[in-house]
LUMRO-694134 format. One line per 10 residues: number of its first residue (from 1); their letters; for each residue y, z, x of N, C-alpha, C. Coordinates in steps of 0.02 Angstrom, whole numbers, padded with zeros to 5 digits. Atoms other than C-alpha are relative to their C-alpha. Layout:
NUM = A = Y/Z/X/Y/Z/X/Y/Z/X; ...
***
This chain:
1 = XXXXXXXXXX = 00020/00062/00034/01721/00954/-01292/-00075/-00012/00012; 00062/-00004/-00027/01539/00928/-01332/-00025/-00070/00029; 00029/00078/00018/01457/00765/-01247/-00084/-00016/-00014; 00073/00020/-00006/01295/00690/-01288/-00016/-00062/00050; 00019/00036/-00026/01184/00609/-01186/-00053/-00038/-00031; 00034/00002/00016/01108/00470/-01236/-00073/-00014/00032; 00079/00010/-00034/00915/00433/-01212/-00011/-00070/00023; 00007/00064/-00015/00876/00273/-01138/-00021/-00018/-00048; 00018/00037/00025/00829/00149/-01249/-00086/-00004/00024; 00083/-00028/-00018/00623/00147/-01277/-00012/-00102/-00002
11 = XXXXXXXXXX = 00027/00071/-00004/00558/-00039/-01189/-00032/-00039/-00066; 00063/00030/00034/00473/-00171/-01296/-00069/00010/00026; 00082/-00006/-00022/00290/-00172/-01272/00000/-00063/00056; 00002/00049/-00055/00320/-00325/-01163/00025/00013/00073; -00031/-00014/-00028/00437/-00254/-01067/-00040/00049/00053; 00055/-00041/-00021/00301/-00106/-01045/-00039/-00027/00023; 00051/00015/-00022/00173/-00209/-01001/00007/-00041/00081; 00000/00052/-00060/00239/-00345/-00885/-00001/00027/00061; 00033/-00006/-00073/00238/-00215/-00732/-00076/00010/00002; 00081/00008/-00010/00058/-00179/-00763/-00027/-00058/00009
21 = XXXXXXXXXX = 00040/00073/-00021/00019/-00356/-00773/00016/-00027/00058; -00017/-00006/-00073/00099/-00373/-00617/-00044/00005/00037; 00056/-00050/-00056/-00008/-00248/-00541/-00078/-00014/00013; 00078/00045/-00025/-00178/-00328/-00597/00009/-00088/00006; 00018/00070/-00029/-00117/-00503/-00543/00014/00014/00073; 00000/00001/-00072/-00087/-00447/-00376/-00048/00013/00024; 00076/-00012/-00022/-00274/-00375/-00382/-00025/-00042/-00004; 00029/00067/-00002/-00336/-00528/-00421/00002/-00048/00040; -00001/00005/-00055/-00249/-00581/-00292/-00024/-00002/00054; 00036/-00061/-00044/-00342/-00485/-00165/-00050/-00060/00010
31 = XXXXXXXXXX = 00051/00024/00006/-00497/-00582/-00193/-00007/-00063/00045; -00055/00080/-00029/-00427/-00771/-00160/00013/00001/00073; -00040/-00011/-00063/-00330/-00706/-00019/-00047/00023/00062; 00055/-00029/-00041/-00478/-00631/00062/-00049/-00049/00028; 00054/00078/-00007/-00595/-00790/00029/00050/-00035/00053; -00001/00059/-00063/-00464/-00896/00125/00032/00025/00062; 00024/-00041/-00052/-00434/-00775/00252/-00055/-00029/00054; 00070/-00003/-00036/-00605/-00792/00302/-00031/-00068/00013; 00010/00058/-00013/-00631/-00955/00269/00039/-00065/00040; -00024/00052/-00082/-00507/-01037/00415/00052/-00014/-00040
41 = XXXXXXXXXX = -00068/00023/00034/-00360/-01074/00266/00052/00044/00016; -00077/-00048/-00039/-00213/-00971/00364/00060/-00038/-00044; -00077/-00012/00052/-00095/-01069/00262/00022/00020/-00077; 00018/00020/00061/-00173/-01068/00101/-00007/00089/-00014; -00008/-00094/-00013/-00183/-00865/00138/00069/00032/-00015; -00055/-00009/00006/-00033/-00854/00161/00050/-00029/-00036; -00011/00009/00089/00036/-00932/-00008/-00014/00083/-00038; 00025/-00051/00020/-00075/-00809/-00085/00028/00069/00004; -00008/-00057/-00013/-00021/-00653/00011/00089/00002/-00009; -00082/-00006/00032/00174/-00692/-00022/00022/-00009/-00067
51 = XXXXXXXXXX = 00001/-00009/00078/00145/-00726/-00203/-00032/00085/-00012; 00010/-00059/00000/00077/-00544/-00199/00036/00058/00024; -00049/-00046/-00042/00197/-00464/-00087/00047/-00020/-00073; -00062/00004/00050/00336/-00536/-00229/-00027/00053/-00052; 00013/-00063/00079/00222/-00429/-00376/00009/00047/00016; -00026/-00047/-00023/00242/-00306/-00274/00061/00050/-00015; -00074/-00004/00044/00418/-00294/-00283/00004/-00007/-00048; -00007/00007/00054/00423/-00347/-00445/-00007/00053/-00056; 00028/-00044/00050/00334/-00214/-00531/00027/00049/00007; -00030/-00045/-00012/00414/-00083/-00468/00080/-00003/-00029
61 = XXXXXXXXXX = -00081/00021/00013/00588/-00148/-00473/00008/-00011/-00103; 00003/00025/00075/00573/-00201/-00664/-00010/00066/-00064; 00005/-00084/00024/00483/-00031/-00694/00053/00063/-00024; -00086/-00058/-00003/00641/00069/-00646/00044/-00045/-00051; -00090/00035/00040/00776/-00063/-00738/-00025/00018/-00073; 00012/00002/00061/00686/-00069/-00889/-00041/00083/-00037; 00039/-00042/00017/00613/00112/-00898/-00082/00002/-00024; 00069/00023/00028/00449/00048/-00919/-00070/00018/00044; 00062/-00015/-00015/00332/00147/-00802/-00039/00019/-00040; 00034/-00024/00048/00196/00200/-00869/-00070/00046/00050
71 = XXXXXXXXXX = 00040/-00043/-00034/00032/00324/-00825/-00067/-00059/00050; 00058/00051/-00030/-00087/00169/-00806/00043/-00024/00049; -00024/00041/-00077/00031/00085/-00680/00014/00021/00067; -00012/-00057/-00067/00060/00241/-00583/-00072/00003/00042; 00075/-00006/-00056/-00141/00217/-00516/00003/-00067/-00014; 00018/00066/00000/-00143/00036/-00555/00048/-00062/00079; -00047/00011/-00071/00004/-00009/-00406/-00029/00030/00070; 00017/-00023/-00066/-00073/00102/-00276/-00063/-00031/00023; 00074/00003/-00021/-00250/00041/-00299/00018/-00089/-00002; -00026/00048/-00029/-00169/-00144/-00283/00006/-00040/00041
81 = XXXXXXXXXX = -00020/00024/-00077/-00101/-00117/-00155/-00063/00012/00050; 00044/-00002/-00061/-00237/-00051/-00046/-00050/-00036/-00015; 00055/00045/-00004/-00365/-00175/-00107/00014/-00050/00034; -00051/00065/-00043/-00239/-00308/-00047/00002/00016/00097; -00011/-00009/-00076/-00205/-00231/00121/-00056/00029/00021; 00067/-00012/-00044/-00372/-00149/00169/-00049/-00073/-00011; 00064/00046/-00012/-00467/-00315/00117/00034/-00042/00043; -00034/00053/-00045/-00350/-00423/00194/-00021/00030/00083; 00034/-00025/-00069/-00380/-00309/00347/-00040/00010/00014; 00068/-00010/-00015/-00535/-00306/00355/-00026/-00068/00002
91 = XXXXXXXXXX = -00004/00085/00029/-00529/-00495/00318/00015/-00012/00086; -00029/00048/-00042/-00421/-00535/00482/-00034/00044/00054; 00052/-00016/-00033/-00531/-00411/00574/-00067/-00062/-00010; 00049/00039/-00001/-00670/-00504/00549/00004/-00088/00023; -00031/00054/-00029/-00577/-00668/00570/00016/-00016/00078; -00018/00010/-00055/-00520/-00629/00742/00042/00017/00019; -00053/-00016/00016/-00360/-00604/00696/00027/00066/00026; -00056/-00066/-00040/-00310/-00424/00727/-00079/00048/00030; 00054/-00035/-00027/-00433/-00311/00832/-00044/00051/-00055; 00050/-00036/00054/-00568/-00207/00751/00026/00070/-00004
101 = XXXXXXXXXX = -00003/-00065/-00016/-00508/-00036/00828/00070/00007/-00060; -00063/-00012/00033/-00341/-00065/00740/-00029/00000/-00076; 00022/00015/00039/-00440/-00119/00593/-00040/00059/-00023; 00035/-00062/00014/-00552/00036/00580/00047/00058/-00004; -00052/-00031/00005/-00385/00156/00616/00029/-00010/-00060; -00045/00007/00051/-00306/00078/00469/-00049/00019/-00078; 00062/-00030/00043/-00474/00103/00364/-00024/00072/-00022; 00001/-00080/-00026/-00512/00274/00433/00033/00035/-00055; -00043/-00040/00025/-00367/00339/00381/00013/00028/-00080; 00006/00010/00070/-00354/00270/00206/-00061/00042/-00022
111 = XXXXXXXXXX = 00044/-00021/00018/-00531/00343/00173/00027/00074/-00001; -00009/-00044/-00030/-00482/00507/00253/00057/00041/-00070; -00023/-00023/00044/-00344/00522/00140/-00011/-00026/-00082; 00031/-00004/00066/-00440/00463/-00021/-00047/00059/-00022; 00055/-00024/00020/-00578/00600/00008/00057/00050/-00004; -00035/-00056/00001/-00429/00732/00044/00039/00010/-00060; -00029/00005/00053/-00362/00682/-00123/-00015/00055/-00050; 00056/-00008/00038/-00523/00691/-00215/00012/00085/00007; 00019/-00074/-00028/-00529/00880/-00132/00060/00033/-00033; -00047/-00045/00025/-00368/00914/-00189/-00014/00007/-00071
121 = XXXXXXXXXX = -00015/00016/00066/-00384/00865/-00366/-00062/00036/-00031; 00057/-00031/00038/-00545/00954/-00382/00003/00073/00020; -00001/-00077/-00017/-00505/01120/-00289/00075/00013/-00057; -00089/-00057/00058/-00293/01140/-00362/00014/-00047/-00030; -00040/00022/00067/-00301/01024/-00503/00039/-00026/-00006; -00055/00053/-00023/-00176/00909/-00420/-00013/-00071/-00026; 00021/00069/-00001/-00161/00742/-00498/00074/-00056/00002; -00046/00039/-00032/-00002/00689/-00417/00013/00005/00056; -00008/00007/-00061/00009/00630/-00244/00053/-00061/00030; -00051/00038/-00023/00177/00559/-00206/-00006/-00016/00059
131 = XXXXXXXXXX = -00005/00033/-00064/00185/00449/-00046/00087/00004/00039; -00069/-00020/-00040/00302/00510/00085/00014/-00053/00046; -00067/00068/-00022/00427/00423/00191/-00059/-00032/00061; 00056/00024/-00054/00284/00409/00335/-00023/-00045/00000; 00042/00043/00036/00161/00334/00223/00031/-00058/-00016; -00060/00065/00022/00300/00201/00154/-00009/-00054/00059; -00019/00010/-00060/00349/00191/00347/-00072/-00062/00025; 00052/00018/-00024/00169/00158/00396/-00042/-00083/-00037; 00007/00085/00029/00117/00016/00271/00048/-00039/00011; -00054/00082/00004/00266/-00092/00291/-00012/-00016/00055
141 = XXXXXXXXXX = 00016/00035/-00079/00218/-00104/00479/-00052/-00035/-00017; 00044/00045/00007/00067/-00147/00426/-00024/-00084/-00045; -00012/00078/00029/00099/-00272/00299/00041/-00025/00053; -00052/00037/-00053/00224/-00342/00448/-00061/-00021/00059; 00053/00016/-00029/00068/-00337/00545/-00050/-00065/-00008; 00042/00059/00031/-00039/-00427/00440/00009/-00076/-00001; -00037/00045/-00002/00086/-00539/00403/00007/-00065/00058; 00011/00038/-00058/00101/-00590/00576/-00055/-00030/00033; 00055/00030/-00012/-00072/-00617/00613/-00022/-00057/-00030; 00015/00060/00028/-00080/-00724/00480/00020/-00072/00004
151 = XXXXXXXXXX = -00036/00039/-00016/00056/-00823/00521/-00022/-00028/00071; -00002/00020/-00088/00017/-00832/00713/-00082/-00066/-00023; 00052/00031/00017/-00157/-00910/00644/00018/-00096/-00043; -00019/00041/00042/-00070/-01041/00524/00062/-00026/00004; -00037/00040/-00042/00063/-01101/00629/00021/00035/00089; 00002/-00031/-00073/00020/-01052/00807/00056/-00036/00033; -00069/00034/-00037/00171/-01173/00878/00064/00033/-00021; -00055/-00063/00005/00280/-01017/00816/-00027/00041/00052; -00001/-00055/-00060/00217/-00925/00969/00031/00064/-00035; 00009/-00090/00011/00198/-00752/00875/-00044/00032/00045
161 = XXXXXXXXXX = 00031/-00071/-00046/00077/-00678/00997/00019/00053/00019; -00017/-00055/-00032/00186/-00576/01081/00043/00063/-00061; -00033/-00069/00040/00270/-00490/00930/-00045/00016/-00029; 00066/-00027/00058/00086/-00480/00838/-00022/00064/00068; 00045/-00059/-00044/00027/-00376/01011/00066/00054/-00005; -00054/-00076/00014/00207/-00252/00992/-00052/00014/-00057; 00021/-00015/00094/00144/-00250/00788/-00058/00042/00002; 00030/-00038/-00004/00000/-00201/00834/00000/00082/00006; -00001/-00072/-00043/00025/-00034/00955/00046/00025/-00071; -00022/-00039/00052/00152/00000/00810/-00015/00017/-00068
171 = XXXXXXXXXX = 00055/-00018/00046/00047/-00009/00678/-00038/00048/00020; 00067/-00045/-00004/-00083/00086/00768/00033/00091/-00007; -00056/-00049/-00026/00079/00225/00813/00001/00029/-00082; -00021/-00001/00070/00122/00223/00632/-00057/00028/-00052; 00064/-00020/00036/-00050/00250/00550/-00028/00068/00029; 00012/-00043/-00023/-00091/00382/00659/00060/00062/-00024; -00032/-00038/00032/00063/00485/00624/00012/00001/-00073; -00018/00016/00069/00073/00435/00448/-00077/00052/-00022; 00055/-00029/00010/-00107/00503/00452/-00014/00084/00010; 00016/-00071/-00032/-00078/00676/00543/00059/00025/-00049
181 = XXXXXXXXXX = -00056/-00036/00044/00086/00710/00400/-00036/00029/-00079; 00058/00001/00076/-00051/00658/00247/-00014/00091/00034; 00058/-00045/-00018/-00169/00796/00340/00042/00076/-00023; -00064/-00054/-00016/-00002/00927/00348/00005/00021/-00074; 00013/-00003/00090/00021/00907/00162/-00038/00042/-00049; 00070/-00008/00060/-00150/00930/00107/-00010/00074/00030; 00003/-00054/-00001/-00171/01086/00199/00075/00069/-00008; -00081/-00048/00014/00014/01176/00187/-00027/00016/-00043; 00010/-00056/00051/-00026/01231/00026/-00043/00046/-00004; 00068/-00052/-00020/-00192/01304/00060/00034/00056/00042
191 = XXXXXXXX = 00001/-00074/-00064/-00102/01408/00212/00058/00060/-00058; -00052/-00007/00053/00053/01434/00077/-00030/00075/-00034; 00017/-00023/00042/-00048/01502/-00041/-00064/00074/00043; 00033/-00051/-00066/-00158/01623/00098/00012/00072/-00039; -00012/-00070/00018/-00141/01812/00034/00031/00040/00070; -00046/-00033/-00050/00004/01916/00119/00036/-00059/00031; -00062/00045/-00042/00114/01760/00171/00027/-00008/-00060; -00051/-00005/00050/00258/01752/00088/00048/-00059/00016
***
């Protein structure tokens, strides 16, 4: 018996769009969230940064139900997100908020694996770089990080200190290995591809 399968159904254009618009209101985001960051508003930050954490989710989740990724949202979500979480961190660095060393580690890294990208995509023509379970692993500490700093700032009579100084070391734990798997990645194929290994 023959069956057919059918094809999903092809989104409206709205349907298509609304995770991208998602994706640049959470960049817009970024901005706001950064200004009151810096400027002593810890609660008014944190509005901001949980209305962004929801697009987050949103865009993704909506993406998949409705079949509606698309090529622009596949770089428009990643670059999002790290404007959101490196400015914000670099934000509560400067604030006071979370130490600098952790703050430069979480920077570092990101750079580290933007130039190793670049390298890939210009030596093997690579222009997909799926994020492994590490990487996943490693930002959600750090948004949990952030999170907490922000919070400990904007209602300090929650006595978070002591789980923002764990957050920390595990953030720092997390970025570091998340950083040495990127590195594993980018060269495996180079050794892979070596003449005489098989």
């Amino acid at each position: 018996m023959t069956s057919f399968r059918h094809a999903p159904p092809t989104p409206s254009p709205l349907k298509r769009s609304l995770p991208n618009l998602l994706s640049i209101s959470r960049l817009a985001l970024a901005g706001p969230a950064i200004h009151a960051i810096l400027s002593g508003r810890w609660r008014w930050a944190t509005v901001l940064l949980v209305a962004a954490a929801i697009t987050d989710g949103l865009d993704g989740l909506l993406a998949r139900r409705w079949n509606a990724a698309t090529r622009l949202g596949a770089y428009l979500d990643p670059i999002a997100d790290k404007a959101l979480l490196s400015g914000a961190f670099l934000a509560l660095g400067i604030a006071g908020a979370l130490p600098w060393w952790l703050v430069g580690l979480v920077l570092g890294r990101d750079v580290l694996i933007l130039a190793g990208a670049l390298v890939a995509m210009r030596l093997k023509r690579r222009r997909d770089f799926p994020p492994s379970v590490w990487g996943k692993l490693s930002t959600l500490i750090q948004v949990l990080t952030g999170g907490v700093a922000g919070l400990s700032r904007a209602w300090p009579e929650w006595g978070l200190t002591p789980a923002l100084a764990v957050l920390v070391w595990l953030a720092a734990a997390a970025t570091l290995w998340s950083g040495l798997a990127y590195a594993r990645r980018a060269v495996r194929p180079s050794i892979d591809a070596t003449p005489g290994r098989s």
